[in-house]
C-alpha positions in Angstrom: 82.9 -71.6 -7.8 84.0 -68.1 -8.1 83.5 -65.3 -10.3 85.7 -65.5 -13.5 88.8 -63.4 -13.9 89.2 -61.4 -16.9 92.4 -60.0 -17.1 91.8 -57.4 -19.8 90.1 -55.7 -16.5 92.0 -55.9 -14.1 93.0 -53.2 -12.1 96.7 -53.3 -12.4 98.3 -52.8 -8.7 101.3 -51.5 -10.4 101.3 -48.6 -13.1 104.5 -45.8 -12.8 102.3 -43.6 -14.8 99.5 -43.0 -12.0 102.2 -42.8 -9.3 105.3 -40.6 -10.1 105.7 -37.8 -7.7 102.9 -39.2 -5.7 102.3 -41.2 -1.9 102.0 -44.5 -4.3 105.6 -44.0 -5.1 106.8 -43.5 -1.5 104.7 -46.7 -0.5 106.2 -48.5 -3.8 109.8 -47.4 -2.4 109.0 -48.6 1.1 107.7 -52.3 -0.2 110.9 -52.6 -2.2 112.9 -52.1 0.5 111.1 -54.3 2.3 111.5 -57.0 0.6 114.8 -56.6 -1.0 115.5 -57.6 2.8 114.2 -60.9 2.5 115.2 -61.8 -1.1 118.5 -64.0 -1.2 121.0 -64.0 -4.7 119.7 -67.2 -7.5 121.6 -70.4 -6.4 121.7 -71.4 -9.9 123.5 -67.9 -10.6 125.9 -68.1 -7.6 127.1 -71.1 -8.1 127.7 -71.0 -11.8 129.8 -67.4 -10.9 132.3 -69.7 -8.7 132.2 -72.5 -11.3 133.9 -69.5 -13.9 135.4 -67.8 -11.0 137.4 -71.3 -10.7 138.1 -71.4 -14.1 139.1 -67.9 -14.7 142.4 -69.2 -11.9 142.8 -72.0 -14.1 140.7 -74.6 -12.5 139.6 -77.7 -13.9 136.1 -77.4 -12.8 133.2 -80.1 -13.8 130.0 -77.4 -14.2 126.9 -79.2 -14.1 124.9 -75.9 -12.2 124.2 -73.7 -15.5 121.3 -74.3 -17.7 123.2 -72.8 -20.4 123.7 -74.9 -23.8 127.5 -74.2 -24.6 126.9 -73.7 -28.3 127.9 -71.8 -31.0 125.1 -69.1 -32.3 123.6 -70.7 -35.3 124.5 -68.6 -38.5 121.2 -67.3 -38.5 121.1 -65.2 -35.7 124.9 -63.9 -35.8 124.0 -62.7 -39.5 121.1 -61.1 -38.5 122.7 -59.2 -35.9 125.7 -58.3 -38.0 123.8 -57.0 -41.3 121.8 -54.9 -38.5 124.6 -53.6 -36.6 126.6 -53.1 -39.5 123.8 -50.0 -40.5 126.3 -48.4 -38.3 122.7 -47.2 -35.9 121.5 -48.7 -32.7 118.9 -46.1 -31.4 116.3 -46.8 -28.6 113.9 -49.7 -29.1 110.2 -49.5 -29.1 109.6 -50.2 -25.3 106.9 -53.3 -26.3 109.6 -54.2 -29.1 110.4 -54.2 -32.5 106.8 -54.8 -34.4 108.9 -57.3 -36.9 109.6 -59.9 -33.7 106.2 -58.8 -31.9 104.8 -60.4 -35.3 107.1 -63.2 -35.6 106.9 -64.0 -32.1 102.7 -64.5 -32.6 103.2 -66.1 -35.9 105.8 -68.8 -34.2 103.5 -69.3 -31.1 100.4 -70.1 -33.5 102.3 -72.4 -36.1 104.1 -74.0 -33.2 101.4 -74.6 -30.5 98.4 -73.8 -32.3 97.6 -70.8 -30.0 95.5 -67.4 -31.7 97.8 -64.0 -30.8 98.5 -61.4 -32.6 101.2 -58.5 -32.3 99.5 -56.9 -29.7 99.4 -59.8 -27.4 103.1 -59.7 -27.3 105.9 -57.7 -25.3 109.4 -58.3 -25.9 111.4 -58.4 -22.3 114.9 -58.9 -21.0 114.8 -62.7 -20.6 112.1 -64.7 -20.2 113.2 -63.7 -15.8 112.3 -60.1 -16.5 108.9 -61.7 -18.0 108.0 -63.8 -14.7 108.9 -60.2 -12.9 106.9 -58.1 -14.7 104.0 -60.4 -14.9 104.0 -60.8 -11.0 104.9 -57.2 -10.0 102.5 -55.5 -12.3 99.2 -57.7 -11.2 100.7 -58.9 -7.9 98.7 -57.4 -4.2 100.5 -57.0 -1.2 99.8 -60.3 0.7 98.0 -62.2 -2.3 99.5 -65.9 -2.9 101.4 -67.0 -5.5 100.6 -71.0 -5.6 103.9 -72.9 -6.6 104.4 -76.2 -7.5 107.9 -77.9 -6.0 110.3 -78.3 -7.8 110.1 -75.0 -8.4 112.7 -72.9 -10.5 114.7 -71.4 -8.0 113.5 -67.8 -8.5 109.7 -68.2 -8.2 109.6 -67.5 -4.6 111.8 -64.5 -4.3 110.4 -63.0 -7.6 107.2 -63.3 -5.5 108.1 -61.9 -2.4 109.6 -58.5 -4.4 106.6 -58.1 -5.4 105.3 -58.0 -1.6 103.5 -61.4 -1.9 103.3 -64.8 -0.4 105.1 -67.8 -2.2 102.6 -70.7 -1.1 104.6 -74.1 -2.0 102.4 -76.8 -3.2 104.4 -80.1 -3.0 104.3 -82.4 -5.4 105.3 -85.9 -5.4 108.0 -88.3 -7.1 105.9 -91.7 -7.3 103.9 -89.3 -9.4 106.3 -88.3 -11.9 106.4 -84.4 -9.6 103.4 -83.8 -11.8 101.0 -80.9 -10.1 97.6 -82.3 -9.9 93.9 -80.7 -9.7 93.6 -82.2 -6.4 97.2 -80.4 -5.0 95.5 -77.2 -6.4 92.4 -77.6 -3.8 94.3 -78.4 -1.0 96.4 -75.5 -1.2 94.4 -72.5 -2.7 92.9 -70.0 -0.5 90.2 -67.0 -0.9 93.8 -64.9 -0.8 95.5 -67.3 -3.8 95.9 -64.9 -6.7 97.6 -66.7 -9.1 99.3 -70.2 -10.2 103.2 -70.4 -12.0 102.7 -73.2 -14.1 106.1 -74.4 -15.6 105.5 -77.0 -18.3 108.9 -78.5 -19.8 109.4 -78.6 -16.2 112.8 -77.2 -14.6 114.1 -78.7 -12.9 112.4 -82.3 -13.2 112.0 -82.7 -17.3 108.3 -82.9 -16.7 105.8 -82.6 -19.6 102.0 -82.5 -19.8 99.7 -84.2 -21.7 96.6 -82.1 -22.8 94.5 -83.6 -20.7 96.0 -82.6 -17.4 97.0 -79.3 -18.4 93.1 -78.9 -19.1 91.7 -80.2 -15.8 94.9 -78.0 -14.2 93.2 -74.6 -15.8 89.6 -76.0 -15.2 90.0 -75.8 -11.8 92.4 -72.8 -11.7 89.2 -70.9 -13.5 87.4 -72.2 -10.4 89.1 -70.5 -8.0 89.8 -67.4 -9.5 93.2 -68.0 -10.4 95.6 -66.1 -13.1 97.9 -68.5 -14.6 101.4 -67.8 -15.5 102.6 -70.1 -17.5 106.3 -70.7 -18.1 107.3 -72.2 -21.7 110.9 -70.9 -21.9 111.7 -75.0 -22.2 108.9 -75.7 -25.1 111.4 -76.5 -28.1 113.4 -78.9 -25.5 111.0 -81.3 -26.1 112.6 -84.8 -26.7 109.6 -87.3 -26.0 105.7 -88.1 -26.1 103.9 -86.4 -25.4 105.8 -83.6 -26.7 105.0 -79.7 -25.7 101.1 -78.5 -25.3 100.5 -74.5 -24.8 98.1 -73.0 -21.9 97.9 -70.9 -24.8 96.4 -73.7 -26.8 93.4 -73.9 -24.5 90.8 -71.0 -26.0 88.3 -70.7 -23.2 91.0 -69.9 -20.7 93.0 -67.1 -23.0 91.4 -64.2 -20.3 93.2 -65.6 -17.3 96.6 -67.1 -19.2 99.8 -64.8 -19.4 102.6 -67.0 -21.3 106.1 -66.4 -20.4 108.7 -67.3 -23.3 112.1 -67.0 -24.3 114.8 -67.4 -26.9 117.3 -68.6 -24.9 116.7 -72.1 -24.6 114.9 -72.4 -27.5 117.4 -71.0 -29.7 120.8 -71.2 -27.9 120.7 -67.2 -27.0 120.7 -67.0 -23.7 123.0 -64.0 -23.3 120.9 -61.9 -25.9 118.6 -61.6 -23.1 115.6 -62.0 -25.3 112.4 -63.4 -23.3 108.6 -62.5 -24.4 105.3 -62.5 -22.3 101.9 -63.5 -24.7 98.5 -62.9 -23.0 95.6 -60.1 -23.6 96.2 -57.1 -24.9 95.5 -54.6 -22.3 97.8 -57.1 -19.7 100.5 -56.3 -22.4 100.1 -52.7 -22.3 100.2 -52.5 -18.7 103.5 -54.5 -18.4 104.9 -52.0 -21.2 104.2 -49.0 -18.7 106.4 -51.2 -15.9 109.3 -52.0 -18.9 109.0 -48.4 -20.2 110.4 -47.1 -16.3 112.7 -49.8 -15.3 114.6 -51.6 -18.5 113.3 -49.4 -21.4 113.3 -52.2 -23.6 115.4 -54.9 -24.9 118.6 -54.3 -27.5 118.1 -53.5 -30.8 121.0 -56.0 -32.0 119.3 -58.6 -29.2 115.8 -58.1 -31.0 117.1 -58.3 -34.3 119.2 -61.5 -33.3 116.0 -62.7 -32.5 114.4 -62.0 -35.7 117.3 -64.1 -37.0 116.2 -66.9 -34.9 112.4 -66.6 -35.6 112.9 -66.2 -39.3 114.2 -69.5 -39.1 112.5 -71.2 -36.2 112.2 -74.7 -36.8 116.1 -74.8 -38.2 117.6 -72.9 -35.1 115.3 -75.1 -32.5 116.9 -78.4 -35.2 119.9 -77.4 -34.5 120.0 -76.6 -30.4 117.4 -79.4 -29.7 119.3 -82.4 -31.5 122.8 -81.6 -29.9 121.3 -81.3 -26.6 119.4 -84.5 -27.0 122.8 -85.6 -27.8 124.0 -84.8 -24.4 120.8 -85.8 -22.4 121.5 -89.6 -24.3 125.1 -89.6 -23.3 124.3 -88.0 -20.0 122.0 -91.1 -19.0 124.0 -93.5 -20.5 127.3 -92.6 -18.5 125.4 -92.1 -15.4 123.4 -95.3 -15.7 126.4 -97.4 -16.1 128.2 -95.6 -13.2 125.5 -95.8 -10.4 123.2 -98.8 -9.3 120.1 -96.4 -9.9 118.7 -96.2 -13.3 117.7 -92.2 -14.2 113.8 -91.6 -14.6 113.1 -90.8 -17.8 114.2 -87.3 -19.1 111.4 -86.2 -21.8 112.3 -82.2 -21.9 115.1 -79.3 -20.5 118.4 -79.7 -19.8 118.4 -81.3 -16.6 118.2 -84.1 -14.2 116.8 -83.7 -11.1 118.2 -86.9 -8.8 118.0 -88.2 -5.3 121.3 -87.6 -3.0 120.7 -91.9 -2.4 120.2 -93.1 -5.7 123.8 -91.4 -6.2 125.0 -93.9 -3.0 124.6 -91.4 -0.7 123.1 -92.5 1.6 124.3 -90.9 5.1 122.2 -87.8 4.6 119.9 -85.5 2.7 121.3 -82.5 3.0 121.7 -81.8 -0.2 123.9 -78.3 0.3 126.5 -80.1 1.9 126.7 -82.2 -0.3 127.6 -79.3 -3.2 129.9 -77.9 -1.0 131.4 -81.0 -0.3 132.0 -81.8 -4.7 132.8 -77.9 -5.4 135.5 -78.1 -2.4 137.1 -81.5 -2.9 136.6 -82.0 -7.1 135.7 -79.1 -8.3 132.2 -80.8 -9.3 129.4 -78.0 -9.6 125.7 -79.1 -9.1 122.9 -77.3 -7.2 121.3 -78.5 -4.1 117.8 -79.8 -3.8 116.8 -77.3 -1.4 117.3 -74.2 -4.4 114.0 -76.0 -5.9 112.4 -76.5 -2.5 113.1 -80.5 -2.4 116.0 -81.4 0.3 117.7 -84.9 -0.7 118.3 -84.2 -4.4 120.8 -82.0 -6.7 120.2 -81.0 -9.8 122.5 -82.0 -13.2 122.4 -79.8 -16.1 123.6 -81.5 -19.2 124.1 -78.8 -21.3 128.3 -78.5 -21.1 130.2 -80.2 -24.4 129.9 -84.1 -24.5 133.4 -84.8 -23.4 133.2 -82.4 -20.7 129.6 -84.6 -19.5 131.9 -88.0 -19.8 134.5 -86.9 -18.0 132.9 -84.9 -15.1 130.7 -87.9 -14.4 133.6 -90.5 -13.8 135.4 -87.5 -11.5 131.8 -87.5 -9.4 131.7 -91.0 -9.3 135.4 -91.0 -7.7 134.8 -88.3 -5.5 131.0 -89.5 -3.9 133.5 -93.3 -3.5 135.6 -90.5 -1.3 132.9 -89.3 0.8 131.0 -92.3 1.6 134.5 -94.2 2.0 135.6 -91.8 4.6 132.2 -92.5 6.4 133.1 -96.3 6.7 
């Protein structure tokens, strides 16, 4: 066993403060550069741009590639935003964000997940992404490890690598439910593994924890010096037992867990760019000093938007989580009836994460053919396998309107009949 981390410690790698004007900045420009090289555009991002670009020339296009719930704003926010907007002054925001939603933000956390933070251990960020970037670029050493469980969401690994480290994929296993496991965590970690992502509400598989694994996960991330990130932006898409625990839940581990969080799937907002990072104070001022020389902060209308939301948490999350349990239901139900494969069971997200052969595809598991094959013939959107670092599957997103689910699923049906017709 190693010694324990303590976060509020740490020597940050990353602080513009120290380095302006100096030969830190010139090595910082040189690393960037670097690794920009490397780093390829989000798959999930790409292919929802063609799924609009299609429907912008009047396209008929099925999109099952964006995790976006197409949903109108509930009252709350938009009248939030508007009676703040409407002061007729938008001025800078506080770079760590507006105290109100720093408070609201801990007091949500702590009624929600039973977790202990205060206004200090919060920063408001641009999307729960710009979080997971912060986080990693900010405690991140050149060469240090990054473990990642697979499925991963798709920008783990690059995120890492811009940060000048090494994505290590830890695989995990379908007969197990893709659950990471203590075991999968001692295979994999080295004396140069600085960190675990640990996405619970699991994109792209629907996986949740129970307490009990999450526990032995962190026990044995303590035990080799590991610093937890741990990815709740899915939390309130929680539709089954054993419904959503917090890292931030667990006390003894508070030093080594940083919490990444969002409003956008909680709450429907996802273009108010609104994310948060939770963890110990002095890991929140550091990230400020990052956020205070890159995006200076997040909207004032988006953070009072969010206010909106948070002032009426339980009734937004009502209101998103029942119409896209709505779609998940009708989601399985037409896709059970259309393929010979039942779906596993979908307990969180907005997604389904299924194999190329249980669609009757049989012939291969190359999984980006396979998109290109449905966007090209059909117009059908989904995102290949490989994007989550699992060849052989694609991903469905069930977050379009209910008819728009029906009906793209009977045009996929028709169109894999096509392919594996033409094969005969």
């Amino acid at each position: 066993m190693t010694e324990q981390v303590n976060l509020a410690n740490m020597n940050v790698a990353f602080e513009f403060s120290n380095c302006l004007g100096s030969e830190n900045l010139k090595n910082f420009k040189q690393k960037w550069v670097h690794n920009m090289k490397t780093i390829s555009a989000s798959a999930t991002v790409t292919i929802n741009a063609l799924a609009k670009e299609k429907r912008l020339k009047g396209e008929k296009v099925y999109n099952f590639a964006a995790g976006d719930p197409v949903l109108m704003n509930h009252h709350c926010i938009i009248n939030k935003a508007i009676g703040h907007i409407e002061k007729g002054c938008c001025p800078y925001p506080p770079v760590e964000g507006i105290p109100e939603l720093r408070s609201l933000v801990a007091a949500w956390m702590n009624a929600s997940y039973q977790t202990q933070f205060s206004k200090d251990n919060v920063l408001v960020t641009c999307g729960g992404k710009f979080a997971l970037f912060a986080i990693i670029y900010s405690i991140l050493e050149s060469n240090e490890e990054v473990l990642i469980p697979a499925p991963y969401w798709v920008s783990y690994p690059d995120i890492v690598q811009m940060a000048g480290g090494k994505p290590k994929i830890v695989p995990t296993c379908s007969d197990n439910g893709w659950k990471l496991t203590p075991h999968d965590i001692v295979r994999h970690a080295t004396k140069n593994s600085k960190m675990l992502i640990f996405n619970n509400a699991c994109n792209p598989t629907g996986v949740l924890y129970t307490k009990q694994e999450i526990s032995d996960i962190l026990t044995v991330a303590k035990n080799y010096n590991l610093v937890v990130i741990s990815d709740e932006v899915y939390s309130g898409l929680t539709y089954d037992e054993p419904g959503f625990i917090s890292c931030g839940s667990f006390s003894e581990h508070t030093e080594r867990v940083i919490i990444v969080q969002s409003c956008s799937k909680n709450f429907g907002m996802t273009g108010w760019r609104t994310g948060f990072v939770l963890g110990p104070e002095n890991v929140i001022k550091k990230l400020a000093i990052l956020q205070s020389q890159s995006t200076t902060g997040v909207s004032i209308a988006s953070q009072w938007a969010a206010v909106g939301a948070l002032e009426n948490a339980e009734k937004v999350n009502f209101y998103v989580k029942e119409a896209m349990r709505r779609r998940r239901d009708l989601f399985v139900e037409n896709y059970n009836s259309l393929f010979s494969t039942q779906l596993a069971e979908i307990k969180s997200g907005l997604y389904a994460f299924v194999s190329l052969d249980s669609m009757g595809i049989s012939h291969t598991t190359d999984s980006i053919d396979v998109c290109e094959q449905l966007i090209a013939s059909d117009n059908i959107a989904l995102v290949p396998g490989t994007a989550f670092g699992v060849d052989g599957y694609v991903r469905f997103a069930f977050s379009e309107s209910e008819e728009d689910i029906h009906e793209a699923l009977h045009v996929l049906k028709q169109s894999i009949n096509r392919l594996v017709g033409a094969l005969l």
